[in-house]
Structure formats: C-alpha cells, structure tokens
C-alpha positions as CSV (number, residue, x, y, z in Angstrom):
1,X,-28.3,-92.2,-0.7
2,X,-28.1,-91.0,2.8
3,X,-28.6,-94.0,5.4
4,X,-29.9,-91.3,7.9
5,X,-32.9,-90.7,6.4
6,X,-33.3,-93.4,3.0
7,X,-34.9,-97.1,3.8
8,X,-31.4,-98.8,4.6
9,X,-31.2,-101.9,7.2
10,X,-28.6,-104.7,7.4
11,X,-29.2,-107.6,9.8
12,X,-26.2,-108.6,12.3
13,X,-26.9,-112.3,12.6
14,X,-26.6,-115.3,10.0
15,X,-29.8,-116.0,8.2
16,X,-30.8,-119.5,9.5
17,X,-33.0,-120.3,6.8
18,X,-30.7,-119.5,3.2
19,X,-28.1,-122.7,2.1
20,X,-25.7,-121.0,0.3
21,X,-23.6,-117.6,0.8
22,X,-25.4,-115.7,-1.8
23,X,-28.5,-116.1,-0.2
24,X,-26.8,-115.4,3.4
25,X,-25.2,-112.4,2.3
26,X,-28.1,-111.1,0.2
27,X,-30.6,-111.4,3.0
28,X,-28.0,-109.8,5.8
29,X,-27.2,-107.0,3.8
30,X,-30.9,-105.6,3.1
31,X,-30.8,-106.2,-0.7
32,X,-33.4,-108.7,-0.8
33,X,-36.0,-110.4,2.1
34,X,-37.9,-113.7,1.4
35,X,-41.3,-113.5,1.0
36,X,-42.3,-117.1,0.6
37,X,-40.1,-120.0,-0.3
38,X,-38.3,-119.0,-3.5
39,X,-40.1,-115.5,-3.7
40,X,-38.1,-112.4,-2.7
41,X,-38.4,-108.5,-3.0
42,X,-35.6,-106.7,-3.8
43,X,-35.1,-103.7,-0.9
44,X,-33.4,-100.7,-2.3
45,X,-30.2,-101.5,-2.6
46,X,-30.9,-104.5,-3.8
47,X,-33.2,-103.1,-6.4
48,X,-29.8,-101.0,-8.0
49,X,-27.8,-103.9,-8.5
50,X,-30.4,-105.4,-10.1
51,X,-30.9,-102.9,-12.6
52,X,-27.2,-102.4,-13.1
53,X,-27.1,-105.7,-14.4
54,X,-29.9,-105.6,-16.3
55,X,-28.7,-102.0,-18.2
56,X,-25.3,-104.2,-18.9
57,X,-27.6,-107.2,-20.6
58,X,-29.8,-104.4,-22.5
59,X,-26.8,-102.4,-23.6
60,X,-24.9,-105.6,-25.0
61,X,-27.9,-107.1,-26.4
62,X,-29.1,-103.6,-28.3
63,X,-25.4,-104.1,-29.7
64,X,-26.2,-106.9,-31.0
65,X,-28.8,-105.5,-33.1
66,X,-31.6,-107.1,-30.8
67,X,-34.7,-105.2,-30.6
68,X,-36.4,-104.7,-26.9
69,X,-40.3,-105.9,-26.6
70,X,-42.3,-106.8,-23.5
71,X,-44.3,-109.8,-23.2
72,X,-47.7,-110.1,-20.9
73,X,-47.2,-112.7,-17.8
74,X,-50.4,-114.2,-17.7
75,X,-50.4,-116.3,-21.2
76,X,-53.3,-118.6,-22.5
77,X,-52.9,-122.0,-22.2
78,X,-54.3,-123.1,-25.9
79,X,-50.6,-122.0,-27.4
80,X,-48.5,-124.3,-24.7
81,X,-51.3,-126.9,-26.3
82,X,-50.2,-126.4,-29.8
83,X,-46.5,-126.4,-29.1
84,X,-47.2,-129.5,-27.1
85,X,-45.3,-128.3,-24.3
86,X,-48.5,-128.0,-21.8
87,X,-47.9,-131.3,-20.5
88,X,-43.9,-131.1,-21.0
89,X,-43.9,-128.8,-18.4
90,X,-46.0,-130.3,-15.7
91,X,-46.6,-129.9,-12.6
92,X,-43.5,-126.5,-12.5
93,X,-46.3,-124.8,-14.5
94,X,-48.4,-122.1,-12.4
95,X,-52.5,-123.0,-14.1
96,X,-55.4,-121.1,-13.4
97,X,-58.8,-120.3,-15.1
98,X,-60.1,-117.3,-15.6
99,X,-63.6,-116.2,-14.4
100,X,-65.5,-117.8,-17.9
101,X,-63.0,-121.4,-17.5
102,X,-60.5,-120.0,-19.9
103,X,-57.4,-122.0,-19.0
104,X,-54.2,-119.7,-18.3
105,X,-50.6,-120.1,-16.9
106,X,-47.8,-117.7,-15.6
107,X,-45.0,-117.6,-18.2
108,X,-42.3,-120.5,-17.4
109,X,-40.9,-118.7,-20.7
110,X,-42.0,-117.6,-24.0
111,X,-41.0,-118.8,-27.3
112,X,-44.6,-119.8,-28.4
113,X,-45.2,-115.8,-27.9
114,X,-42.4,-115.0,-29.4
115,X,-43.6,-117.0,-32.6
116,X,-47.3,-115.2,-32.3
117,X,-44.9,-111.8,-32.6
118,X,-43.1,-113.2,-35.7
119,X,-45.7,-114.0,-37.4
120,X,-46.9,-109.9,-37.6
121,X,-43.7,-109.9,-39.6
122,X,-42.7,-112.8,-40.8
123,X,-44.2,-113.3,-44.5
124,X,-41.3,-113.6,-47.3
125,X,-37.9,-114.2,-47.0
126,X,-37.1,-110.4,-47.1
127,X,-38.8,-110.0,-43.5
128,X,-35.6,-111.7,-41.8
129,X,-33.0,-111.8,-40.1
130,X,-34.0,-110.1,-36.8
131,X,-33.4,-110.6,-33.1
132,X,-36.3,-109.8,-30.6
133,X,-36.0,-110.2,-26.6
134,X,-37.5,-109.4,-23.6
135,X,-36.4,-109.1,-20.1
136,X,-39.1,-110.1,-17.9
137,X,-40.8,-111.7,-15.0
138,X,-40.7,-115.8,-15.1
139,X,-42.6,-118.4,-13.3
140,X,-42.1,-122.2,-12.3
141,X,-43.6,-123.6,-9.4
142,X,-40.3,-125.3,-8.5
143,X,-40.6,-128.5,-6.0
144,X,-37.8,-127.7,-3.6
145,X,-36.5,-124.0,-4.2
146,X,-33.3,-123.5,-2.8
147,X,-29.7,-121.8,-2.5
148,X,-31.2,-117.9,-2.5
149,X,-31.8,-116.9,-5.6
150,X,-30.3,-119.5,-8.0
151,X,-33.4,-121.8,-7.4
152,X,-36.4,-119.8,-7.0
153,X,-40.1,-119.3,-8.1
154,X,-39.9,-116.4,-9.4
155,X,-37.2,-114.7,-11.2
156,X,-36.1,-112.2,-14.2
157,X,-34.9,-113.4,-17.4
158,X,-33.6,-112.1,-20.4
159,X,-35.0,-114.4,-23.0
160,X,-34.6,-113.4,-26.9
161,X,-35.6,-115.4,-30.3
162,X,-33.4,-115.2,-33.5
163,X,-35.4,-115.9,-36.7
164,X,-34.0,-116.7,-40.1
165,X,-34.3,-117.8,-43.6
166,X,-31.9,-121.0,-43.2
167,X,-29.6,-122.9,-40.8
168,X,-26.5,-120.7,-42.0
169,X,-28.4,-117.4,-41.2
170,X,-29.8,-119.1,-37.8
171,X,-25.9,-119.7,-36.9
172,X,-24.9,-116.3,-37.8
173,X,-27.4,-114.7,-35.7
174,X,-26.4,-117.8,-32.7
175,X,-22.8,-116.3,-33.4
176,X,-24.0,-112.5,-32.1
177,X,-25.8,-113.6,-29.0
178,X,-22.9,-116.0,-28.3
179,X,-20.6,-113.1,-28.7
180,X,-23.2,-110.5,-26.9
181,X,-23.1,-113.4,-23.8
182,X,-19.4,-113.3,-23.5
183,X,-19.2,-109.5,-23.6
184,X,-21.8,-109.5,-20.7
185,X,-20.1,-111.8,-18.7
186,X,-16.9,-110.5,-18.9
187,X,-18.4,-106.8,-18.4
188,X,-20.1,-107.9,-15.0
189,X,-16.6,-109.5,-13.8
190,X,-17.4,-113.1,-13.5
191,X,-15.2,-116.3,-14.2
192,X,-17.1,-118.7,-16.3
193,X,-17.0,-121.7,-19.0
194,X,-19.1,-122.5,-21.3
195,X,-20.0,-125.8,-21.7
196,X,-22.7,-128.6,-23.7
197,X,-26.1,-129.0,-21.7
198,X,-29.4,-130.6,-22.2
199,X,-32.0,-128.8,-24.3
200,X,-34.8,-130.2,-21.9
201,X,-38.4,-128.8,-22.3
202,X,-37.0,-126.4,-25.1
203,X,-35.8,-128.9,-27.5
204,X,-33.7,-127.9,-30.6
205,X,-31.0,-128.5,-32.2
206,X,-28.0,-128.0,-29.5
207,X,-27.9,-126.3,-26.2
208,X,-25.3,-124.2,-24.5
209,X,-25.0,-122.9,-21.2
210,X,-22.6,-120.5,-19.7
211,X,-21.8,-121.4,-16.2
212,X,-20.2,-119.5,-13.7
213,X,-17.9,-121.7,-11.6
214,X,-18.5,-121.1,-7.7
215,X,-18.3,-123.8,-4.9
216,X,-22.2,-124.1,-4.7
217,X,-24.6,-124.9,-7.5
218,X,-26.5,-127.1,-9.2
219,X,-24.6,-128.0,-12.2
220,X,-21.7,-130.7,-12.2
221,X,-19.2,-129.0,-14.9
222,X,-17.2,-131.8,-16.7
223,X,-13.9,-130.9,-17.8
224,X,-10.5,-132.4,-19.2
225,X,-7.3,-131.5,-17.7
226,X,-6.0,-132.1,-21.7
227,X,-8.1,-130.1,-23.6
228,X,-10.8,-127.5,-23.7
229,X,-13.6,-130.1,-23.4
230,X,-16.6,-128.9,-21.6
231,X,-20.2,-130.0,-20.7
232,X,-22.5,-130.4,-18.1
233,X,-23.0,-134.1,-16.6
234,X,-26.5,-134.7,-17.9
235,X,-25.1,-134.8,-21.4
236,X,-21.2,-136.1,-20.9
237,X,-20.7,-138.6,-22.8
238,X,-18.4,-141.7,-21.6
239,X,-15.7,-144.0,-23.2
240,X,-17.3,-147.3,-23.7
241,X,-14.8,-150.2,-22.2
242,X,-13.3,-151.8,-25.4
243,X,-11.7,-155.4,-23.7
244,X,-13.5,-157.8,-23.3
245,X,-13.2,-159.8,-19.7
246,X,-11.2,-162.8,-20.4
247,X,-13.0,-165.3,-18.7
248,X,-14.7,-168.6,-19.9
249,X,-18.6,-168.2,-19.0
250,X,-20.4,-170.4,-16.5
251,X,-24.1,-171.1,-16.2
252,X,-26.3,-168.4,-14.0
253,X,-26.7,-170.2,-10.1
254,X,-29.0,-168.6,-7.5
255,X,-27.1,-167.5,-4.2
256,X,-28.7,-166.6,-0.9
257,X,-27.9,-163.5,0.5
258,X,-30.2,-162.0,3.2
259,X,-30.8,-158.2,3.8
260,X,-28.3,-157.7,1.1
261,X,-30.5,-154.5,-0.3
262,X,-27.6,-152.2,-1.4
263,X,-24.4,-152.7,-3.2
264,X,-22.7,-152.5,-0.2
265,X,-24.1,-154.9,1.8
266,X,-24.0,-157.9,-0.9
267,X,-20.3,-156.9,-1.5
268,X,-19.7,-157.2,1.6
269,X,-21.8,-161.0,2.2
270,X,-20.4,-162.2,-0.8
271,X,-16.7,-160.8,-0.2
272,X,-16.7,-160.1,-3.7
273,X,-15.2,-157.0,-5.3
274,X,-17.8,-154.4,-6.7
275,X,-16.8,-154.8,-10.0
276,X,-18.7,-158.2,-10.4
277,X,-21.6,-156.8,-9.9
278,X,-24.4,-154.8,-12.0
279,X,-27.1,-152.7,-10.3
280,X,-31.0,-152.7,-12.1
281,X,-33.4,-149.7,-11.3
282,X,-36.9,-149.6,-12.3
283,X,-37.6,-146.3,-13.5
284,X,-40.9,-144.7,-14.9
285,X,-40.5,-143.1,-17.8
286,X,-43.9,-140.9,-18.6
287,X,-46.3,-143.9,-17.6
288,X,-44.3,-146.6,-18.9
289,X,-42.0,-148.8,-16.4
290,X,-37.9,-149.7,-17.9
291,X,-35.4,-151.8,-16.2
292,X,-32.1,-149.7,-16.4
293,X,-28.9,-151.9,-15.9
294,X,-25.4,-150.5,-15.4
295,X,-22.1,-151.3,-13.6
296,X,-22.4,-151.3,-9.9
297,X,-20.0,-148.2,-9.0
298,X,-21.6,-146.3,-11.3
299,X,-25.2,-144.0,-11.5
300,X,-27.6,-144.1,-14.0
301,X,-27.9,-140.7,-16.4
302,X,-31.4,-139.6,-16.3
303,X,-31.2,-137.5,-18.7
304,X,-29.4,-140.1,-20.9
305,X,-32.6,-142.2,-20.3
306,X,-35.1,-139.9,-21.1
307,X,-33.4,-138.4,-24.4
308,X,-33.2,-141.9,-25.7
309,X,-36.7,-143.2,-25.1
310,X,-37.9,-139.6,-26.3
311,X,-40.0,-139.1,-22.9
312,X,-40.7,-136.2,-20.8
313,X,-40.6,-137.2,-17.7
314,X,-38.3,-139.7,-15.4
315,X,-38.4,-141.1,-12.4
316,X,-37.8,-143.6,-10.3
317,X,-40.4,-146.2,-9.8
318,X,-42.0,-146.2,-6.1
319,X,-41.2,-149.2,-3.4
320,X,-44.6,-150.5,-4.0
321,X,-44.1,-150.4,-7.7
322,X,-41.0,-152.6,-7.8
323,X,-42.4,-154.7,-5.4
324,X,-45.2,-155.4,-8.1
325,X,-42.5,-155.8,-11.0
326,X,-40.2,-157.9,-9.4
327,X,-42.0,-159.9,-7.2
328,X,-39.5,-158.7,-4.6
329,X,-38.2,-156.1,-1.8
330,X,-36.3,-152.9,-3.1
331,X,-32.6,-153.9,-4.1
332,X,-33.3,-157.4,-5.0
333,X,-34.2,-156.3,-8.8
334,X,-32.5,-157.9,-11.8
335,X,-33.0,-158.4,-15.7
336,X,-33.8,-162.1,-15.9
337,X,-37.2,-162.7,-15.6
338,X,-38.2,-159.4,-15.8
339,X,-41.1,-158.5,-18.1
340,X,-40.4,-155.1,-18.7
341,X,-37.9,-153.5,-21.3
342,X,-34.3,-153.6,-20.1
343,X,-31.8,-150.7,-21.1
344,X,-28.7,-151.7,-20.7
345,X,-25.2,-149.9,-20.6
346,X,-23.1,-150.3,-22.9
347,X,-20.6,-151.2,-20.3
348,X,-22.0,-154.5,-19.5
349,X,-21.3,-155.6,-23.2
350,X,-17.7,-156.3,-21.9
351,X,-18.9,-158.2,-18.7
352,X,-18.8,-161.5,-17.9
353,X,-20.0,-163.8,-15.1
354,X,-21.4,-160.8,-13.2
355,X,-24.2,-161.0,-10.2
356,X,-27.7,-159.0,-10.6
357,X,-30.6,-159.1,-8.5
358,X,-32.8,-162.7,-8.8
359,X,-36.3,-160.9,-8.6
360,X,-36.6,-162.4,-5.1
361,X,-36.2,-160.9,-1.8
362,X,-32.9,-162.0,-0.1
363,X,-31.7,-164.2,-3.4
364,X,-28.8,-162.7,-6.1
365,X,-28.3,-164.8,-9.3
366,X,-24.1,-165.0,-10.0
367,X,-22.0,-165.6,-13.2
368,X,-24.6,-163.9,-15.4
369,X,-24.0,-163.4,-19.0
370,X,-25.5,-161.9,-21.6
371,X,-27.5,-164.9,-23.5
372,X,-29.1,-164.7,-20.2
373,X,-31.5,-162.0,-20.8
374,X,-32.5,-159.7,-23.5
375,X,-32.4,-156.4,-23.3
376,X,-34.3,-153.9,-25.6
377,X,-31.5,-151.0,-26.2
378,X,-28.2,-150.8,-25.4
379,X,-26.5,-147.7,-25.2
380,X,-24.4,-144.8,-22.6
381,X,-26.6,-144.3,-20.3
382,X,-24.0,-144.1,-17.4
383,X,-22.8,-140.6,-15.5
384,X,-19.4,-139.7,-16.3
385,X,-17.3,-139.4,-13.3
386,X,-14.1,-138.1,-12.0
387,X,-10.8,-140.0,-13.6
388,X,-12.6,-141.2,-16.4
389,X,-11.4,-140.9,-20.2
390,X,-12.1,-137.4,-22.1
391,X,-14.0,-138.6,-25.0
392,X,-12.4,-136.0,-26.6
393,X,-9.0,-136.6,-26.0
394,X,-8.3,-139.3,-24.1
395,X,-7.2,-137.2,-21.2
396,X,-8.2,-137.0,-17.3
397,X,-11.9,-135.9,-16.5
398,X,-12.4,-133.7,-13.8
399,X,-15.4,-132.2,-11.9
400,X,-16.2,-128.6,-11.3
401,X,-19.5,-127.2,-9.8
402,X,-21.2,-124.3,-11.3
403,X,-24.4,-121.8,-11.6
404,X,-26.4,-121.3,-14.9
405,X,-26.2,-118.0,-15.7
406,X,-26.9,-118.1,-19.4
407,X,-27.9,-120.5,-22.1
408,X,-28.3,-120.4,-25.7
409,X,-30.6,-122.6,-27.8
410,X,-30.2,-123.9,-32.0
411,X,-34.5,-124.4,-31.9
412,X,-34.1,-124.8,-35.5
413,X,-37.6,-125.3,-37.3
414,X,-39.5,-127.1,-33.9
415,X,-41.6,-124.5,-32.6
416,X,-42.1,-122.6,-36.5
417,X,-43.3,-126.2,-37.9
418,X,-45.7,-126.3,-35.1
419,X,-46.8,-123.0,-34.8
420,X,-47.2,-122.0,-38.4
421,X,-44.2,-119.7,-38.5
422,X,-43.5,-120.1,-42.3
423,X,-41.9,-117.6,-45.0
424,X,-42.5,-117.5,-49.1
425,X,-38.9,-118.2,-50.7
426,X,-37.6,-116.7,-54.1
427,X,-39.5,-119.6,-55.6
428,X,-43.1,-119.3,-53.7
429,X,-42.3,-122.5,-51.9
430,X,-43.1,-122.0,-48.2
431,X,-40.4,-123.0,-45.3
432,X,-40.6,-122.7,-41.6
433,X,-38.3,-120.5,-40.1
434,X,-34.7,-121.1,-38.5
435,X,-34.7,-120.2,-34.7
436,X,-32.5,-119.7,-32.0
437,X,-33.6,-118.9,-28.7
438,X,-31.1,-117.2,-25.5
439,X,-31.6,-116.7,-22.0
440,X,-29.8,-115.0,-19.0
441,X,-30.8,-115.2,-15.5
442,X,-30.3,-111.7,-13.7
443,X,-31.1,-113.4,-10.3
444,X,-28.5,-116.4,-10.7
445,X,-25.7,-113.7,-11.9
446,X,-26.1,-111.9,-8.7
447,X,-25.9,-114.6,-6.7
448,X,-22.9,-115.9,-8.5
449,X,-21.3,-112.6,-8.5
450,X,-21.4,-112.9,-4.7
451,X,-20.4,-116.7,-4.5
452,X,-17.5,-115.6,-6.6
453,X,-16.7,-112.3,-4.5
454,X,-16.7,-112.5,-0.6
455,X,-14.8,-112.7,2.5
456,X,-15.4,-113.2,6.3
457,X,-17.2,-109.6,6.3
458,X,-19.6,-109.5,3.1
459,X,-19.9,-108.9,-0.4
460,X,-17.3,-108.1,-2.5
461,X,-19.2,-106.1,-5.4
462,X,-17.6,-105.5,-8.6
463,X,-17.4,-102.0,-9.8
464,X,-19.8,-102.2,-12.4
465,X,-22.7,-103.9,-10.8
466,X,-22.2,-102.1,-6.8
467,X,-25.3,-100.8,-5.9
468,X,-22.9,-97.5,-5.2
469,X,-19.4,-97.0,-6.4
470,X,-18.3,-95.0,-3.4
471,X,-19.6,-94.8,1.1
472,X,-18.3,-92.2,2.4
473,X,-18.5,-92.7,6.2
474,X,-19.0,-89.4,8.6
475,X,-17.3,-90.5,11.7
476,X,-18.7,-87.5,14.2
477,X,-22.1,-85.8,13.0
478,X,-22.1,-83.3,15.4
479,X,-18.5,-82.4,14.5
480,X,-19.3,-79.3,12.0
481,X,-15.8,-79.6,10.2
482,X,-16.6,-82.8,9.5
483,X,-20.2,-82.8,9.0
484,X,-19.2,-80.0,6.0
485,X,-16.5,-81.4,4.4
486,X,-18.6,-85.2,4.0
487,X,-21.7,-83.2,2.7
488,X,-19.9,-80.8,0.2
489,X,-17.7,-84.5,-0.7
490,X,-21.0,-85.8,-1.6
491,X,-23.0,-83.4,-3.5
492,X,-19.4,-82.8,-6.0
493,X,-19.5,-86.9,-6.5
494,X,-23.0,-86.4,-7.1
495,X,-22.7,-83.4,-10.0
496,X,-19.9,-86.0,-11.1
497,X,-22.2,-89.0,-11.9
498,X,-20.5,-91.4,-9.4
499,X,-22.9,-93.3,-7.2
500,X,-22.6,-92.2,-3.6
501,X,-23.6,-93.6,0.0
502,X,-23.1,-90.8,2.7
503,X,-23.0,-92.8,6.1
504,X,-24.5,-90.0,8.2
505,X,-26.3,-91.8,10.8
506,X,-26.0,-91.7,14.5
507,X,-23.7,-95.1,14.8
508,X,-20.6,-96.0,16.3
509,X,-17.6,-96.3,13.6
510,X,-17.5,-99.6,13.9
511,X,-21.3,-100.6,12.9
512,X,-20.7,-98.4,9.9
513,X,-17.6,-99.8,8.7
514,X,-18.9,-103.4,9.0
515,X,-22.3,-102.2,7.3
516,X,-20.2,-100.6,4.3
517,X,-18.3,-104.0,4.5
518,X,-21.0,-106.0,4.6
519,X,-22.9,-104.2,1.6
520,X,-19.6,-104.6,-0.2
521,X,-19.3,-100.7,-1.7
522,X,-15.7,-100.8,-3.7
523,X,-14.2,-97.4,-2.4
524,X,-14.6,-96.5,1.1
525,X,-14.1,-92.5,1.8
526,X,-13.8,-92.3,6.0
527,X,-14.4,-88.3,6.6
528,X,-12.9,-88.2,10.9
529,X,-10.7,-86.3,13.1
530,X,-7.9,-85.9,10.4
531,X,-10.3,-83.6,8.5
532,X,-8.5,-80.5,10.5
533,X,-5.3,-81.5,9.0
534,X,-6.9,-81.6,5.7
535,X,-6.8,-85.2,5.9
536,X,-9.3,-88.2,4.7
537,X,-8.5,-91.6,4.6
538,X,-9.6,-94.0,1.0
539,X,-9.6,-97.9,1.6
540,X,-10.9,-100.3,-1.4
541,X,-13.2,-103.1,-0.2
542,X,-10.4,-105.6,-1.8
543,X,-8.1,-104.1,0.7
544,X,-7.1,-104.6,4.5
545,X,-5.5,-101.0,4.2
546,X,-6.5,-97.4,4.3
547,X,-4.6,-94.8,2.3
548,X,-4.4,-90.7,3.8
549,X,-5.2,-88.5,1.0
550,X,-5.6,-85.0,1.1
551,X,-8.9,-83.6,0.6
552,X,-8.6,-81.8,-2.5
553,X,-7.2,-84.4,-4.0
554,X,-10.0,-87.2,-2.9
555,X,-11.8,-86.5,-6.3
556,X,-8.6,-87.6,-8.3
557,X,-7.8,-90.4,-6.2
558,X,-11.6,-91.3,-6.9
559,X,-11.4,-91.2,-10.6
560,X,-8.3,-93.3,-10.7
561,X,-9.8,-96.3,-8.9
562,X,-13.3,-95.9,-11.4
C-alpha cells in the first residue's frame, strides 16, 4: 500500500457520535465510516483486518472438519413460520413482501436453512456426522444500536450446524467447535472466558458464550474469586437465604406515606432500613400481565421471568397499565389485592413483617406476611450481584463486563422435530436429528481486539490480525538516498510475503508517525537522514523506543519480530 497514491485517510478529531473506544478509534483511523445508525462500510484498511479474521475463523473451522457453504440473505418467511420463530423474533426482524405479496425477511440467522440443507443429505444414520457453516451477512433491526460495532444492524457472522445420530455424537461434534473457538481466540490474541448464557430465541439444550473481557460491553460476567465459576447475569443463579427471620408475626396495618414512589423515598419517610421492605413490578409477559415480587435492594431477572413462564417477550408494564391494575400511581404496587398472578422470589420465603405497596396512591401496607397473599410460583427470579454467595462454591461473586464474541448452542432435536429433519436407524425406526449450532461475530472481535489493545495514540493491532505487519515511513521524498532505499525496502518485504505500508506522502514526520500510530501497524521502519550512514531506525507499536539497525540487516531484524 502506498498512502501517496492508495484510498488512505485518518481523521484528527474525536468522533462525537461513537460511545465506546472501538468505535472511536475505528472511525478515526479510516477503517470503517457509519452509514446509518448501526450500518458501516469497511474503508480499505478496514476491509484487511476484516478478512484477516475471517481467514483465521475459516482456517480453524476447516480443521475442524467443517465444510464451507453460502446461504442467500433474503429468506422466505413460511420456514421462520414452521420453526415458530416468526413471531419470537419480533419487531428485530427486517419483513418485506415481494412484488406477488410473498412475505420475506433479511436473515437474523439461519438454522431453519441450515435444516432445508440437511435434509439433501440427511436420510439414514450413515449420512452423519457432519459440520456445515457459513460466514455471512446478518440482519436485526436493533432498537438502539450502539458502542461501534458490537451493537449494530448489520454485521458478519460465522454461524455453523452440527448434525448427529444421538446426544453422544451431538457432544462430540460440540467438543470440536468448542475446541476450534478456543484455538481462534487464542490465535487472534484476545483475553477471554467462557461462561453460561441464555439460549434466547435459539432455544436448546445449553448455551455458551465466549466473552472477551474489556471495560465496555453489554454482558455483566459473573465470576467467583474461589473457583472457576462462570456465567453471564441473565442466567446466574443465586443462594436462596436458608434462616428464617426470627420474629413473631403481626397482622398487616395500612400506613400513610405520601409521594413515597421509590424505595428510597419510603425508606426514608418511614426511617426504616431497606431490608423490610419488598418491591412488586407489573410486568407483561407476551400479552399477559404478572406481579413480580422481590427484596427491595435487589432487581428483578428478566430473563429468569421469561424462561420460567415459557414466554417470548418481557416487559415492563406502562404507567397507564399499572395505574389500571392497581388502582394506583406507579410505586404504590403490592401483592394483596392484586388480581393478577404474583411471582415471587424465593427470598421473601424467609421474610417476615415486611412493607409492600397497598394498591393505593400515597398508602404502604407494613408487617406483611405470607398467609397474606398468594402467589402463583415461587422461584429465583432475582439478579445475582456483587458479594453474593458462588452457588458453586460458596465463595465471593464478583462482576466483570464483557463482549460476545462467540457462542455455542446444544439445539438438540428442537428445530429437526419441527422441521422434519429425521434419519432411518439400524432398526427402520425414524429419529430426529441431534444439533448443535455456533456462532462468531467478526465485527464484535474487532472491536474487542481494540478495547483490549490501545493507548493515548490508537490501536494497538495484534500481529495476526494488522491490516499490515510493517509502515515504513519516508521522512524526505525528495531526498533520492532516501527515496531509494524506502522503495527497494519495500518491494523485498513485498517478494517476502510480509504486508507493507510505504508512508510516501508529502507530510510532515510528525502527521505520519501519529497516522502509523493511530492505525496501530506492529513494526514501524522510519527510512530519514541516517540513511547516509547506512542507518534505519525499527520501533514496535508496543514500544516508546526506536532501535538503529543497519540497513542490511532491517530484513533480519524484521523476521525476528514476525
């Protein structure tokens, strides 16, 4: 690449509009530019890391004994119908019609397709195991894309689909793409755990994802300071409190306590510590309307909710609909009374004499017990937090943040039963097939390569995803001793193999130096005035210092560093 003439910018301000550094530095840099919100091209350089990554996840994942196909993007509604995912997916599905009222969607992903491919092959138990994937365009019409590209619109995934004769085959085949995802990850550079997640809209058996840890992201990583217990908050699941409060229990009163709306504020009226208390949100769970109880201090798991009432969507109920439920303003809401199912934490089992809502604006009830009211389920339905028992161990919880860069699925037989993905045994007796399903966002590891990898001046690339191994910078171009010896440098890394930026343009050092900074190129070869005394200087983009080398020896002191 030579910046003189090849499509090369950087940009020397902040970008005002990106939330996280990835997206910052991305922008800045020239790799990508926004488009629309969560839509970006990739520029040139850019477009080489990019594939770098993606020739890393295609090398590891032929290894594997996974065999490459390509799926269309524009998919046919009636198969998200069979799976039952069409209305799973909502409103993050890009729908359209075609010109004859044939309904269509942009992939969100593909396993239905995936199936349709089986099937071709997939008639007696001879026909498996095998391992097809894809890396691919994706689609979801995302309500509020942020943080660059870890929450976008449109992105590339590698998605594959194991298929098998039986659960021990499916968790042999699980075993290589777990393997394949550690190799990748470890290849690209990045620091990572893997921990339990949600299966959401996928379903299955068991869900894994592989986060990297960074100081931005959407994922709350829950870990023990004890033992190697991992997971992601949505699923964490919490110690229940054993002792029972020892207290003899009094009949429910109402107590008045205006504009007391928020924990806070009726702690604070009632001088009472927090731990009396239990919050009640109405939630809507599809189009049904639950009363979700838990301690005060403590935040109601969604995804808890949802799994245990077998929904698809949660949320919580508007003003107006709580007014109508509990006959009163938002914060006043509490389980007696209430004619709508109550969940209840499992906390609360230990409770006594605790304060709730009244259903009535400005009123609590106090010393509430359980014969009070009824609820439907109990059950954990409770965030873990910080400090709070490992349920593994017993040890400390702690909190790290982190970016999904990966995830593998256990489907087992949920989309083959539905699809009519079946296979003739020994016997003739048909079965549905075992699947597992694995994904990798090439997007999200960029951007958490970077988060991972940067200082005051730029990107930090690792050597096996920079978009060129080696800059070398031509101080004077009009200087022919110089001029020479950078060209003739260049063309012998070139007949070498090893990617090369040649900095020829007509800048000051100093703006070429911070652009090879900012771009973040590992080795930086600086071709100037010491050239008559034979003399280059090599500095690493992880160092402050530049090393003098001779210049027939740059090539060696090259190799060493690759």
């Amino acid at each position: 690449m030579r910046l003189s003439t090849d499509f090369f910018y950087t940009l020397r301000e902040d970008v005002k509009d990106e939330d996280s550094v990835s997206g910052n530095l991305l922008v800045k840099s020239g790799m990508i530019k926004k488009v629309s919100n969560g839509i970006y091209m990739n520029m040139p350089l850019g477009e080489r890391v990019s594939k770098k990554v993606i020739d890393i996840v295609r090398e590891e994942m032929n290894k594997a004994g996974a065999s490459e196909v390509s799926m269309p993007h524009m998919l046919p509604m009636d198969y998200f119908e069979a799976s039952g995912r069409a209305e799973n997916f909502g409103s993050s599905m890009f729908r359209f019609n075609d010109r004859y009222g044939r309904k269509f969607a942009l992939g969100p992903t593909h396993e239905e397709f995936f199936v349709f491919a089986a099937q071709s092959k997939v008639k007696s138990y001879k026909d498996m195991p095998f391992t097809i994937y894809q890396i691919g365009d994706k689609y979801r019409d995302e309500a509020r894309p942020r943080l660059g590209l870890i929450r976008v619109r449109e992105f590339i995934m590698k998605d594959a689909y194991s298929f098998d004769v039986d659960e021990e085959g499916m968790q042999e085949s699980y075993k290589k793409m777990f393997d394949a995802y550690h190799k990748i990850f470890t290849r690209i550079g990045l620091k990572y755990n893997v921990v339990r997640a949600d299966t959401g809209v996928m379903g299955g058996l068991l869900s894994e994802e592989f986060q990297a840890i960074t100081d931005v992201g959407e994922d709350i990583l829950v870990l023990c300071d004890s033992c190697d217990y991992a997971s992601n908050i949505e699923v964490s699941s919490c110690v229940a409190k054993k002792e029972i409060e020892q207290e003899e229990e009094k009949e429910y009163s109402e107590v008045y306590t205006p504009n007391a709306g928020s924990i806070e504020d009726v702690t604070s009226y009632l001088n009472l510590p927090v731990n009396k208390f239990v919050k009640t949100m109405i939630y809507k769970v599809d189009d049904k309307f639950y009363a979700c109880m838990v301690e005060a201090d403590r935040e109601v798991n969604e995804v808890k909710v949802l799994k245990l009432l077998g929904g698809n969507e949660i949320e919580l109920a508007s003003e107006e609909d709580v007014n109508r439920i509990t006959n009163a303003k938002v914060g006043f809401a509490g389980p007696i009374g209430l004619e709508i199912p109550i969940i209840m934490d499992e906390n609360i089992k230990v409770k006594k004499n605790f304060i709730v809502g009244a259903n009535k604006s400005d009123y609590h009830y106090q010393d509430v017990n359980l014969k009070d009211f009824k609820p439907e389920m109990i059950a954990d339905i409770k965030n873990i937090r910080e400090g709070d028992i490992c349920p593994n161990c017993g040890g400390k919880i702690y909190f790290k943040k982190g970016i999904e860069i990966g995830n593998t699925f256990k489907l087992g037989t949920k989309y083959s039963e539905k699809l009519g993905l079946n296979y003739l045994d020994k016997e003739n007796k048909l079965h549905p097939v075992q699947m597992g399903c694995y994904g990798i966002g090439i997007g999200r590891i960029i951007a958490a390569t970077i988060e991972q990898n940067h200082d005051e001046k730029g990107i930090i690339w690792p050597m096996e995803i920079a978009p060129y191994k080696v800059a070398i910078v031509l101080i004077d171009r009009k200087n022919e001793v110089q001029k020479e010896s950078a060209e003739k440098l260049y063309e012998e890394l070139n007949q070498l193999g090893v990617d090369a930026i040649l900095d020829d343009r007509d800048e000051r050092a100093g703006v070429k130096f911070n652009d090879m900074e900012l771009i973040g190129i590992p080795i930086r070869i600086t071709i100037g005035k010491k050239i008559t005394d034979g003399e280059i200087e090599i500095k690493l983009r992880t160092e402050s210092e530049a090393k003098i080398v001779k210049i027939e020896n740059v090539l060696e002191e090259i190799k060493k560093f690759l």
